[in-house]
CHARMM-style PDB file with segment names, atoms N, HN, CA, C and O in Angstrom:
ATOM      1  N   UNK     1      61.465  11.735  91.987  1.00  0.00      PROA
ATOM      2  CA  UNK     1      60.012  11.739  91.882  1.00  0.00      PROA
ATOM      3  C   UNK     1      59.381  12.320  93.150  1.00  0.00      PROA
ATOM      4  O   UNK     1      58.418  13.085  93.106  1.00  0.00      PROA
ATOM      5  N   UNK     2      60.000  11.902  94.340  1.00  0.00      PROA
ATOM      6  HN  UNK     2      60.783  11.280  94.376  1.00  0.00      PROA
ATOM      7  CA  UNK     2      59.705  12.469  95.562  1.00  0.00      PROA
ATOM      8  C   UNK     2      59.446  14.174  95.814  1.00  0.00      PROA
ATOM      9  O   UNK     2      58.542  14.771  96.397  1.00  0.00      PROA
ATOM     10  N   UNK     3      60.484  14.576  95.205  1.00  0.00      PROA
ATOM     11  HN  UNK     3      61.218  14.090  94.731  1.00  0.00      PROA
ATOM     12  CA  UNK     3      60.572  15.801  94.977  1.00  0.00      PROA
ATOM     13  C   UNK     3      60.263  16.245  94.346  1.00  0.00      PROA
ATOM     14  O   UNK     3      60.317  17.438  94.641  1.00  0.00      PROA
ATOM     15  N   UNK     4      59.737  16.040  93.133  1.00  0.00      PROA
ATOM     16  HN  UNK     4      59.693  15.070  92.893  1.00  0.00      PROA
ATOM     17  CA  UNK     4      59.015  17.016  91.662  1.00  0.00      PROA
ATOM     18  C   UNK     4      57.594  16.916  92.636  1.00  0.00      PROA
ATOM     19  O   UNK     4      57.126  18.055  92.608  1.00  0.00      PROA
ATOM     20  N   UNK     5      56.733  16.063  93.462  1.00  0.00      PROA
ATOM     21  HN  UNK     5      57.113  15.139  93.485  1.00  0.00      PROA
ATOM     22  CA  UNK     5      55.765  16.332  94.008  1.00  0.00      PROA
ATOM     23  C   UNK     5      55.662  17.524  95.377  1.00  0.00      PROA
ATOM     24  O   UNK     5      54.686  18.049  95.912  1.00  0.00      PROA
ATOM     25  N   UNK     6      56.747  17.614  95.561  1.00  0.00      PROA
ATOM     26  HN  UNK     6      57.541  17.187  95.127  1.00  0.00      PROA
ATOM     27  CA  UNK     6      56.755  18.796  96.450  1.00  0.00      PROA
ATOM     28  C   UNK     6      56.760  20.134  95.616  1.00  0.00      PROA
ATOM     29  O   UNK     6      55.713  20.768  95.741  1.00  0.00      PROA
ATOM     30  N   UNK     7      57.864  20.796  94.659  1.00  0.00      PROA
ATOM     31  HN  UNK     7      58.715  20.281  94.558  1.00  0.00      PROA
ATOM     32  CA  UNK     7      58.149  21.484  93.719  1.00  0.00      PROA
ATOM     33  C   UNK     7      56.513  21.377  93.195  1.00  0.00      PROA
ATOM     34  O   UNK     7      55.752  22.256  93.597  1.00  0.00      PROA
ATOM     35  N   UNK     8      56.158  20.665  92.604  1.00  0.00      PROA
ATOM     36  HN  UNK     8      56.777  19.951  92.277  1.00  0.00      PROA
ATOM     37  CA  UNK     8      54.676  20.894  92.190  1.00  0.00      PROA
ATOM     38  C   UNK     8      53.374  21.672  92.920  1.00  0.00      PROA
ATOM     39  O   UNK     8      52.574  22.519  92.522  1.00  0.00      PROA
ATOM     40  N   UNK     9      53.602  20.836  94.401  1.00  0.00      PROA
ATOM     41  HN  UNK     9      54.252  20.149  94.724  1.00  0.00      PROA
ATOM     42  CA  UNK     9      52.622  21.429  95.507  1.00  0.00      PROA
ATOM     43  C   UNK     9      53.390  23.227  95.580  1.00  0.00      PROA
ATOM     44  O   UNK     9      52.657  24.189  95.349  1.00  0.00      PROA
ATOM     45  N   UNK    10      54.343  23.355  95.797  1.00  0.00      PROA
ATOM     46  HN  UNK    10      54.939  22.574  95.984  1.00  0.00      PROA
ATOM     47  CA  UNK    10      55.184  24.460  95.972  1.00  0.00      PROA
ATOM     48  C   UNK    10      54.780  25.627  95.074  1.00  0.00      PROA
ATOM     49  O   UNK    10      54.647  26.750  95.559  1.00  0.00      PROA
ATOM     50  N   UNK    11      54.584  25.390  93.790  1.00  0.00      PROA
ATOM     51  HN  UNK    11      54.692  24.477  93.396  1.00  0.00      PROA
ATOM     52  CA  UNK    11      54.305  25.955  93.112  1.00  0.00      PROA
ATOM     53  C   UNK    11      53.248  26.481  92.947  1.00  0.00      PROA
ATOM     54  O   UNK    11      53.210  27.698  92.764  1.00  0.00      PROA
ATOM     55  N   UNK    12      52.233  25.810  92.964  1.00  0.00      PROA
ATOM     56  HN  UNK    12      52.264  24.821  93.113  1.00  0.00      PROA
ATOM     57  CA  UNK    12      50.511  25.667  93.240  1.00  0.00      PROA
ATOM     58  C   UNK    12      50.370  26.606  93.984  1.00  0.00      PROA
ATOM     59  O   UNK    12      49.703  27.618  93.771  1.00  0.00      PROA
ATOM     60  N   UNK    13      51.242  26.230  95.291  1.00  0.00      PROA
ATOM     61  HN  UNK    13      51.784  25.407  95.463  1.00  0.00      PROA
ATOM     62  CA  UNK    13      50.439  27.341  96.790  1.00  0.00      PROA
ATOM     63  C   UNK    13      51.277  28.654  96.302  1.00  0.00      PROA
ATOM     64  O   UNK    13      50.713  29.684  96.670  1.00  0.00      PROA
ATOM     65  N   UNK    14      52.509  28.888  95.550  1.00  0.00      PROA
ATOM     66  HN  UNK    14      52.968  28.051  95.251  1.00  0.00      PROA
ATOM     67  CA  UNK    14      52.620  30.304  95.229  1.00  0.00      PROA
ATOM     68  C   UNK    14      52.066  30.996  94.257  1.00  0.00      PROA
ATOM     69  O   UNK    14      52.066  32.225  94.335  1.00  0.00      PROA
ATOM     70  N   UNK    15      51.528  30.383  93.230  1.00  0.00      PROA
ATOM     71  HN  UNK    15      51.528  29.385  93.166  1.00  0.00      PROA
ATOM     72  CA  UNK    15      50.229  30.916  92.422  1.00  0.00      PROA
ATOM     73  C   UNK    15      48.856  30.929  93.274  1.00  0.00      PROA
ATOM     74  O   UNK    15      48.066  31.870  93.193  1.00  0.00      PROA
ATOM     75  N   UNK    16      48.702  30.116  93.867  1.00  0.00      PROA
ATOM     76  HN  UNK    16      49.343  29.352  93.933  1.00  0.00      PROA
ATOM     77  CA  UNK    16      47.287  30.397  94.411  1.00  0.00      PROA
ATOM     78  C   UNK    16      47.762  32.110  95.248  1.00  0.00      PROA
ATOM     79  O   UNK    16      47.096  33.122  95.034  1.00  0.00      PROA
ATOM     80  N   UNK    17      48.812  32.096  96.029  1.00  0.00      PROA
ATOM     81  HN  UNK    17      49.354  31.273  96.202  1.00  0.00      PROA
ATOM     82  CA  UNK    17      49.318  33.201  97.039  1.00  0.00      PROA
ATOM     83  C   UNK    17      49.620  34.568  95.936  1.00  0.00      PROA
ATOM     84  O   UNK    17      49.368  35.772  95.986  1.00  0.00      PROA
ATOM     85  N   UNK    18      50.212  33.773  95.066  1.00  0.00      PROA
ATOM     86  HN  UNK    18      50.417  32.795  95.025  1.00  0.00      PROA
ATOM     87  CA  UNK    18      50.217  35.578  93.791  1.00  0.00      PROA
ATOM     88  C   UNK    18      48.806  36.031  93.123  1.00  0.00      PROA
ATOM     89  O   UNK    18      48.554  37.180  92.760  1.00  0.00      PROA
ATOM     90  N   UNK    19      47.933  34.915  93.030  1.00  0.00      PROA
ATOM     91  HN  UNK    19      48.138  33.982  93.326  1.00  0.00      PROA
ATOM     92  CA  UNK    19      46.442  35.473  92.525  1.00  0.00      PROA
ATOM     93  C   UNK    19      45.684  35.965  93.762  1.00  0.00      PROA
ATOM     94  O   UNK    19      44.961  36.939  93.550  1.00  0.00      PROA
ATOM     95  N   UNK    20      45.714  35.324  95.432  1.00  0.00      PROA
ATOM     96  HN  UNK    20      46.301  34.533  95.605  1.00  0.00      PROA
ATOM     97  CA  UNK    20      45.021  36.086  96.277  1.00  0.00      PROA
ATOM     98  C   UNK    20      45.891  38.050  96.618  1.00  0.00      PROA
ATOM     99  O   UNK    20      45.480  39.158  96.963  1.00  0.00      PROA
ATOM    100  N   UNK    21      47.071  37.482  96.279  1.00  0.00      PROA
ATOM    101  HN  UNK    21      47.405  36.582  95.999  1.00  0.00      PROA
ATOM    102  CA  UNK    21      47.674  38.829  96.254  1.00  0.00      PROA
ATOM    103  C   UNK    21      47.449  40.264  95.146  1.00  0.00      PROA
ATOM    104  O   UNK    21      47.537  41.467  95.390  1.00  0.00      PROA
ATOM    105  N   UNK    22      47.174  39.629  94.046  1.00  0.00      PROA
ATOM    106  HN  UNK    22      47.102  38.652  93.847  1.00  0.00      PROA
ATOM    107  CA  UNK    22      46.733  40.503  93.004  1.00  0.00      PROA
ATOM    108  C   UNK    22      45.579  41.051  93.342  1.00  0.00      PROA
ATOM    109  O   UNK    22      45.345  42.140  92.818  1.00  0.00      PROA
ATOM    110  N   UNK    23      44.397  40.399  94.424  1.00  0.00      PROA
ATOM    111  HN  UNK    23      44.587  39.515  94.850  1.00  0.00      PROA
ATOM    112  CA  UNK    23      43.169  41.058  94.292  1.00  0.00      PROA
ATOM    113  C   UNK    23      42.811  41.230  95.247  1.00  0.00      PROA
ATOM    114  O   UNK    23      41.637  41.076  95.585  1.00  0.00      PROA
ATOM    115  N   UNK    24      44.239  41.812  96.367  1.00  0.00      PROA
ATOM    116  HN  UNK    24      45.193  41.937  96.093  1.00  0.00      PROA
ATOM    117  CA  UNK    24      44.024  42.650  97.775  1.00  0.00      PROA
ATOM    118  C   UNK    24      43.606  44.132  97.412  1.00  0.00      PROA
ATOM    119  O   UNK    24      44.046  44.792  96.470  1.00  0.00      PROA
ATOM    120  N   UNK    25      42.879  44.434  98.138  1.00  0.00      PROA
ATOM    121  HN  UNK    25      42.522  43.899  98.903  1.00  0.00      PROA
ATOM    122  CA  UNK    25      42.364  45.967  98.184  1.00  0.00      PROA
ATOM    123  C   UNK    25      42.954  46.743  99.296  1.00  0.00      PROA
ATOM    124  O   UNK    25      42.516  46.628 100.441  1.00  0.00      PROA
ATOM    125  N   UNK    26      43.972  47.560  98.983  1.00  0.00      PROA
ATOM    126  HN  UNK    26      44.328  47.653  98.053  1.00  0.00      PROA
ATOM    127  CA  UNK    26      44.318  48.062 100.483  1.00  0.00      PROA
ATOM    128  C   UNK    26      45.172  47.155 101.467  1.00  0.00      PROA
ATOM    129  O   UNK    26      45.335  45.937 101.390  1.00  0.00      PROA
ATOM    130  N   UNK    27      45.701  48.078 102.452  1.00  0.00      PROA
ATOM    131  HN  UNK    27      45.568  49.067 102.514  1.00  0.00      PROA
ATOM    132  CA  UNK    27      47.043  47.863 103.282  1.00  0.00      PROA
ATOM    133  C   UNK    27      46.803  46.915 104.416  1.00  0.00      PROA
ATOM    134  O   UNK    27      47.662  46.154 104.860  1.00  0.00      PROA
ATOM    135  N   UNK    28      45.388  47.031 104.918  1.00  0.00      PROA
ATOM    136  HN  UNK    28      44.690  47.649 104.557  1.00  0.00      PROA
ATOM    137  CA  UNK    28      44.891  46.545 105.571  1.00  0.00      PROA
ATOM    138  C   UNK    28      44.414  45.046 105.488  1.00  0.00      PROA
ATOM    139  O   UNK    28      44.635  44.263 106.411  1.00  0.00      PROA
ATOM    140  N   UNK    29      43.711  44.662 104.270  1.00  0.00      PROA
ATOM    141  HN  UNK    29      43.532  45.299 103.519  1.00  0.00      PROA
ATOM    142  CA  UNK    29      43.763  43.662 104.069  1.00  0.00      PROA
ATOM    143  C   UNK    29      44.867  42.995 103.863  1.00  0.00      PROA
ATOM    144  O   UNK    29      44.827  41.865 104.352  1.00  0.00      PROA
ATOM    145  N   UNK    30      46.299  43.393 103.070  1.00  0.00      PROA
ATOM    146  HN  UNK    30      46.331  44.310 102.673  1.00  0.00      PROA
ATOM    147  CA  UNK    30      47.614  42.985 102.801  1.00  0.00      PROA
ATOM    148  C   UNK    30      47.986  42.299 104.707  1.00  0.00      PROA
ATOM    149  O   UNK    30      48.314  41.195 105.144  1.00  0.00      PROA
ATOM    150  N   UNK    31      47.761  43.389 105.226  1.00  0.00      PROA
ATOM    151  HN  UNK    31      47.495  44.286 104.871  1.00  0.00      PROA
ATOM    152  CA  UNK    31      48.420  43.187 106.908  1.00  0.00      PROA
ATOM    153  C   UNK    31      47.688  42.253 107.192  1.00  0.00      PROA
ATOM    154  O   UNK    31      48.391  41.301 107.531  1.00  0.00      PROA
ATOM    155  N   UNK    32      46.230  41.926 107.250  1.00  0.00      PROA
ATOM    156  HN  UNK    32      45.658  42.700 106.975  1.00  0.00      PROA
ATOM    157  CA  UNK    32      45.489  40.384 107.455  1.00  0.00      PROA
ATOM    158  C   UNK    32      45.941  39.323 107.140  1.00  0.00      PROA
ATOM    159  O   UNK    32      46.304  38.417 107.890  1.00  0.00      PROA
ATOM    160  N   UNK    33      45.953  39.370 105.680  1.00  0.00      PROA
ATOM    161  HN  UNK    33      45.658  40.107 105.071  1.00  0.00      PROA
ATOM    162  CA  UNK    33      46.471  38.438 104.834  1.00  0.00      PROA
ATOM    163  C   UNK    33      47.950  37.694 105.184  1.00  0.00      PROA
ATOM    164  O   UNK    33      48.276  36.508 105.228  1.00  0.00      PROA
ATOM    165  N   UNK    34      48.711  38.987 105.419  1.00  0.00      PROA
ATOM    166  HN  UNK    34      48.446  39.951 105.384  1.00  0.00      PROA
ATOM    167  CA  UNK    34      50.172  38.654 106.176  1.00  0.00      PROA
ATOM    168  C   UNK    34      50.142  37.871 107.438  1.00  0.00      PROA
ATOM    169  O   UNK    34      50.970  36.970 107.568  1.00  0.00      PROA
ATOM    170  N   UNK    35      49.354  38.090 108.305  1.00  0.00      PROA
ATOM    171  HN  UNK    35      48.681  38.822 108.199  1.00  0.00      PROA
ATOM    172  CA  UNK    35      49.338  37.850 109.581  1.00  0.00      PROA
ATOM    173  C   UNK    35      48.507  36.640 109.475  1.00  0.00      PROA
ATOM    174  O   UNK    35      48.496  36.150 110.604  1.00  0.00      PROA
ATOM    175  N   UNK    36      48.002  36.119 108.898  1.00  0.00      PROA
ATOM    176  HN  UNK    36      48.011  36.517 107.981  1.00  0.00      PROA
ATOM    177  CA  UNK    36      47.145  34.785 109.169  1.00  0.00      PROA
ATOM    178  C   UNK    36      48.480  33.767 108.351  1.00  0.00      PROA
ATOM    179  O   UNK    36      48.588  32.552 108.519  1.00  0.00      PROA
ATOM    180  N   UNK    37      49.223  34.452 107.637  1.00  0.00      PROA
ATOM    181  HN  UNK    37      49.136  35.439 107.501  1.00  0.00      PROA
ATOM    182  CA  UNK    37      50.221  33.267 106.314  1.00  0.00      PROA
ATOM    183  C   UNK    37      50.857  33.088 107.591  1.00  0.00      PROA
ATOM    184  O   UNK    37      50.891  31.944 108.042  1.00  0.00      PROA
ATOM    185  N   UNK    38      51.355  34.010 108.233  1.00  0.00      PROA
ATOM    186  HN  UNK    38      51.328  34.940 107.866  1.00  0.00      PROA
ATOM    187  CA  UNK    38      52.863  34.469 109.924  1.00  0.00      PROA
ATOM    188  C   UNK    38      52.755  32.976 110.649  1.00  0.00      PROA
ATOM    189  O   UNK    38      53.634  32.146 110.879  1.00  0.00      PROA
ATOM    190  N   UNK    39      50.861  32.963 111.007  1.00  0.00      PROA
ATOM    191  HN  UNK    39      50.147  33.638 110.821  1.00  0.00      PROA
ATOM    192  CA  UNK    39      50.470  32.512 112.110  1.00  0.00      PROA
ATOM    193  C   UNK    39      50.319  30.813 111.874  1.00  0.00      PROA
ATOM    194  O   UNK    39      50.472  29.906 112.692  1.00  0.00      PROA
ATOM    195  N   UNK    40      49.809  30.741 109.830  1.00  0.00      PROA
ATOM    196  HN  UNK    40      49.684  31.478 109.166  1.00  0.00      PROA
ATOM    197  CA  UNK    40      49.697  29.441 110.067  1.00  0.00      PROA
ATOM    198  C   UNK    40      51.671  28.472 109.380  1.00  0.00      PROA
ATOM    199  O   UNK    40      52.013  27.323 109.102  1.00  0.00      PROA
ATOM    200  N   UNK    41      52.286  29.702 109.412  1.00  0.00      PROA
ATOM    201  HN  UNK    41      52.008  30.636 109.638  1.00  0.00      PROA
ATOM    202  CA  UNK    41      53.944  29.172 109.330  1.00  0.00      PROA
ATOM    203  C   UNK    41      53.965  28.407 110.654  1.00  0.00      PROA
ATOM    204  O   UNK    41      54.120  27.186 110.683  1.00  0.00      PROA
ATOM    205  N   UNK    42      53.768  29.328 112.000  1.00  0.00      PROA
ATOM    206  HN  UNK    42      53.642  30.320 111.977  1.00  0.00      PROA
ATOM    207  CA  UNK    42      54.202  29.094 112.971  1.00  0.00      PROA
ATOM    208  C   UNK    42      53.852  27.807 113.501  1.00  0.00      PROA
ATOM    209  O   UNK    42      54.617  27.001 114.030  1.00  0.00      PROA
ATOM    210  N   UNK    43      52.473  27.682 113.282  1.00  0.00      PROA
ATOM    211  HN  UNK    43      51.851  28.337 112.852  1.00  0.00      PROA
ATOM    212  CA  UNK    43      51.453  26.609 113.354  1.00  0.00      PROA
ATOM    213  C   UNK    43      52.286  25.348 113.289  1.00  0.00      PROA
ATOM    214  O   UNK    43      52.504  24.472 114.126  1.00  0.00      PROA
ATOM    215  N   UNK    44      52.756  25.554 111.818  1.00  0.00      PROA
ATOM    216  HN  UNK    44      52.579  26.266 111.139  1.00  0.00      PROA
ATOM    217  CA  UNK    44      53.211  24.213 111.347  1.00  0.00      PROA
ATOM    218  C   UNK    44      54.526  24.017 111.410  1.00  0.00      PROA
ATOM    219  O   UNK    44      55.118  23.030 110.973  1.00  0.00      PROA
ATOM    220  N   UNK    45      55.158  25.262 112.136  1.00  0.00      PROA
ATOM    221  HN  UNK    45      54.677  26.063 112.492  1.00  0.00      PROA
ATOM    222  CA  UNK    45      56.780  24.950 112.550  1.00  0.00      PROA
ATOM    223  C   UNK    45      56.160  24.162 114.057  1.00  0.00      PROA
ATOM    224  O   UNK    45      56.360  22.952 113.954  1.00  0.00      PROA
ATOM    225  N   UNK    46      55.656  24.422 115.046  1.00  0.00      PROA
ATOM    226  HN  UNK    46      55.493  25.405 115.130  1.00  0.00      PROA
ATOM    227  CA  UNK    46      55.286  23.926 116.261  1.00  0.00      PROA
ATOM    228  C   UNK    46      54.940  22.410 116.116  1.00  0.00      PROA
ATOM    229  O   UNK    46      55.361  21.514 116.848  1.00  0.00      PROA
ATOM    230  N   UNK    47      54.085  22.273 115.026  1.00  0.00      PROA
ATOM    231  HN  UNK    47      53.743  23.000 114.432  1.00  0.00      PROA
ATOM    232  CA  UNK    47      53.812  20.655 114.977  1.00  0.00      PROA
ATOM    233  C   UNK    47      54.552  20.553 114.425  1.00  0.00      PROA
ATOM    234  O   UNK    47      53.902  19.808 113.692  1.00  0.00      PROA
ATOM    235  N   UNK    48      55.893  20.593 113.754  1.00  0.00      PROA
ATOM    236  HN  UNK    48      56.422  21.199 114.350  1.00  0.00      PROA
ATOM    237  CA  UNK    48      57.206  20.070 112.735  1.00  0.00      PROA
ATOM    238  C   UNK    48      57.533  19.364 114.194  1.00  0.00      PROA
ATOM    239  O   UNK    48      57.417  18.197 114.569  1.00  0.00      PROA
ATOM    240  N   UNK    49      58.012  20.621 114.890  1.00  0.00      PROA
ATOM    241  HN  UNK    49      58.106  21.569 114.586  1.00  0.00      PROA
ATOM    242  CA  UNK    49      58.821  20.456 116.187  1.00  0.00      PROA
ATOM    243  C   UNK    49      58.543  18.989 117.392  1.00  0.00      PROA
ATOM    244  O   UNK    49      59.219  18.136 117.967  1.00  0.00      PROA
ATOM    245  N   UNK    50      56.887  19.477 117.253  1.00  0.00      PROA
ATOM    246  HN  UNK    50      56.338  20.170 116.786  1.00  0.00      PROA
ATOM    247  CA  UNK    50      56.386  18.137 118.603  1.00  0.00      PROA
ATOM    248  C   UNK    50      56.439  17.300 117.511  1.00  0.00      PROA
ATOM    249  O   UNK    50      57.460  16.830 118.012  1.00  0.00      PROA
ATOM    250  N   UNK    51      56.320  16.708 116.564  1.00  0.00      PROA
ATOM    251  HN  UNK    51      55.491  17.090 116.157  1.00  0.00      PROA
ATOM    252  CA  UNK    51      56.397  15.637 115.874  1.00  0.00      PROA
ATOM    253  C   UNK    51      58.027  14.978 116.108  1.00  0.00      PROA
ATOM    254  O   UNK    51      58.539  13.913 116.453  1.00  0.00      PROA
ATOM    255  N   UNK    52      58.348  16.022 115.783  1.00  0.00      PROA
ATOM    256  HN  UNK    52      57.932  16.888 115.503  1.00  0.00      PROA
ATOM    257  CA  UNK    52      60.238  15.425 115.799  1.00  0.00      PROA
ATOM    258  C   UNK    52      60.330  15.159 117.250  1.00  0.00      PROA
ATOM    259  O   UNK    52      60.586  14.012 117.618  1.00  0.00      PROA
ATOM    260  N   UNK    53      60.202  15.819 117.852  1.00  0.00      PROA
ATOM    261  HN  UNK    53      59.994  16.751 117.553  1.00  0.00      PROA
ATOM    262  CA  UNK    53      60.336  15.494 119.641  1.00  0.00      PROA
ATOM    263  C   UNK    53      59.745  14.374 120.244  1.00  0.00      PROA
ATOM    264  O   UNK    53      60.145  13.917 121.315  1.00  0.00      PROA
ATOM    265  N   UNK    54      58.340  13.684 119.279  1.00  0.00      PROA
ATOM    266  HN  UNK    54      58.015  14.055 118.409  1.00  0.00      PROA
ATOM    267  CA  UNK    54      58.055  12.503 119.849  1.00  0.00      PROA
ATOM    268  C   UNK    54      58.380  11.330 119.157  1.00  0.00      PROA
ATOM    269  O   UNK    54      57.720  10.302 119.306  1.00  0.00      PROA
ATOM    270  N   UNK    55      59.253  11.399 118.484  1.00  0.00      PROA
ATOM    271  HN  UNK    55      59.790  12.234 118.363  1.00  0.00      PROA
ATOM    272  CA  UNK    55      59.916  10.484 117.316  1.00  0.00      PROA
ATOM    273  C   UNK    55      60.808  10.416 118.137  1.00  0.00      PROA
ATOM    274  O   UNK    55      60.721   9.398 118.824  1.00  0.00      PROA
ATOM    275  N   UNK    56      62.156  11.455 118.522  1.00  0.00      PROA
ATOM    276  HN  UNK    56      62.227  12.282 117.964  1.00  0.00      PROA
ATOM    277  CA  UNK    56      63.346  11.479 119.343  1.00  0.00      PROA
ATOM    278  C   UNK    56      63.209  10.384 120.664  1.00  0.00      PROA
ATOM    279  O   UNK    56      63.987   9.554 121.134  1.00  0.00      PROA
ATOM    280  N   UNK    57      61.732  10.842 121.036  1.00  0.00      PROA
ATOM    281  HN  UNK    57      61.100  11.517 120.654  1.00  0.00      PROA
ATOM    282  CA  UNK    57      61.642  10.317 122.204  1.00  0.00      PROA
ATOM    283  C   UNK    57      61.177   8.410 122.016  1.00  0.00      PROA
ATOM    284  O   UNK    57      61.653   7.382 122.496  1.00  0.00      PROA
ATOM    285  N   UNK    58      60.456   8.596 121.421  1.00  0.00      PROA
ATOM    286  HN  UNK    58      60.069   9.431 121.031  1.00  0.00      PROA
ATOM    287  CA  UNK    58      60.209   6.997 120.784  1.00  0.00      PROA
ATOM    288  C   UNK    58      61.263   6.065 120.510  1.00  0.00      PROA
ATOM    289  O   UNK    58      61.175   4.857 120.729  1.00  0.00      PROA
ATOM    290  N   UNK    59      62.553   6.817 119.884  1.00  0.00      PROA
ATOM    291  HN  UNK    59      62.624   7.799 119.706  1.00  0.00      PROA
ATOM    292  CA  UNK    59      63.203   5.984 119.328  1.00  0.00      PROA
ATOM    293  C   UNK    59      63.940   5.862 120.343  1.00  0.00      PROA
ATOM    294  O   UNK    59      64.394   4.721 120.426  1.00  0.00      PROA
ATOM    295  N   UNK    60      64.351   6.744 121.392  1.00  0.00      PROA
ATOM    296  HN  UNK    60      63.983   7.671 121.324  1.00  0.00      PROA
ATOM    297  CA  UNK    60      65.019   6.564 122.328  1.00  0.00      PROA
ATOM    298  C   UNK    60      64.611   5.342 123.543  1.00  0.00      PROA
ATOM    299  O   UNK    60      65.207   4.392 124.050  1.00  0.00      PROA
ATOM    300  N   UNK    61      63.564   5.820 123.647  1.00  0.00      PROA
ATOM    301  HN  UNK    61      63.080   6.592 123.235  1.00  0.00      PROA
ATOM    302  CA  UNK    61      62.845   4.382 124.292  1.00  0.00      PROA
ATOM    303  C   UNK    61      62.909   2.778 123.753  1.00  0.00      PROA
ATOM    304  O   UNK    61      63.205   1.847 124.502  1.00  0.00      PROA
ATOM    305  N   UNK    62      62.592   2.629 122.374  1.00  0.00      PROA
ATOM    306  HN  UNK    62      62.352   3.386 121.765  1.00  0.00      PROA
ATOM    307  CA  UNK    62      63.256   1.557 121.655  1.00  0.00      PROA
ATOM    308  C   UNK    62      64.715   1.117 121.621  1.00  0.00      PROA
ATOM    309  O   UNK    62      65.143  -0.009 121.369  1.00  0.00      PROA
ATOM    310  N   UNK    63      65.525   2.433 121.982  1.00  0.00      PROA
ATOM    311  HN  UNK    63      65.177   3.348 122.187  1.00  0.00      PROA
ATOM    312  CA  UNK    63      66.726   2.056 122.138  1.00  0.00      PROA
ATOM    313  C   UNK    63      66.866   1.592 123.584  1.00  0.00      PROA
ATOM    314  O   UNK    63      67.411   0.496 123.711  1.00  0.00      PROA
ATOM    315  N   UNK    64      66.560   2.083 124.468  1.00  0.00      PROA
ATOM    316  HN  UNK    64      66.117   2.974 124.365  1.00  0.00      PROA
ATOM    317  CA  UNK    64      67.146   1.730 125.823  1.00  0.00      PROA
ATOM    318  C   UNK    64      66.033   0.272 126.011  1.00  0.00      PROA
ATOM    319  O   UNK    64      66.409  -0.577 126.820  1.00  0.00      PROA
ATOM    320  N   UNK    65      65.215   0.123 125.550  1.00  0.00      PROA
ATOM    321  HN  UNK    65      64.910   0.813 124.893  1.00  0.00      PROA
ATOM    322  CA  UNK    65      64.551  -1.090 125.572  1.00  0.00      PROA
ATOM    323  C   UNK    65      65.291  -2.112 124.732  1.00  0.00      PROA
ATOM    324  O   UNK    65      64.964  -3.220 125.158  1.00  0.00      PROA
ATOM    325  N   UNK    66      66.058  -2.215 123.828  1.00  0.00      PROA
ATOM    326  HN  UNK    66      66.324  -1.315 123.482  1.00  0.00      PROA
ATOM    327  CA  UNK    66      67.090  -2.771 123.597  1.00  0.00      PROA
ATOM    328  C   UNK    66      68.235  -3.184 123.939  1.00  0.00      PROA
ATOM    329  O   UNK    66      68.723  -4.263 123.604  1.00  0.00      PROA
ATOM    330  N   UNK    67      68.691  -2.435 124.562  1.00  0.00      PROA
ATOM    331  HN  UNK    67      68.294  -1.558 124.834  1.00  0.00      PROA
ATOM    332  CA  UNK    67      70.043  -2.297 125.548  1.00  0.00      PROA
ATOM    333  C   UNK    67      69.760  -3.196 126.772  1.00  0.00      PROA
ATOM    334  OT1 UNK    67      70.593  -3.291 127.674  1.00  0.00      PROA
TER     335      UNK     67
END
């Protein structure tokens, strides 16, 4: 169940991404369009990253506060 809600969202944002794609005009807009999808990947690989890094670090602290 966890997963048919992702697959669902998944799906959604690649139809929404094939209908804004159908009604690009030109190379230029395509290269915009590209470069803002690039920028907000990166976006959300960076907060993937500090999220996991302050979890690592949290739990590590719980651990040695245990010990």
């Amino acid at each position: 169940m966890f997963m048919n809600c992702f697959r669902q969202a998944s799906n959604a944002v690649i139809n929404a991404l094939a209908n804004v794609a159908a009604n690009i005009q030109g190379s230029l807009e395509l290269m915009n369009l590209l470069t803002s999808i690039l920028e907000l990947f990166i976006q959300l690989g960076l907060k993937a990253k500090d999220a996991s890094d302050k979890s690592t670090k949290n739990a590590l602290k719980v651990n040695n506060y245990l010990n």
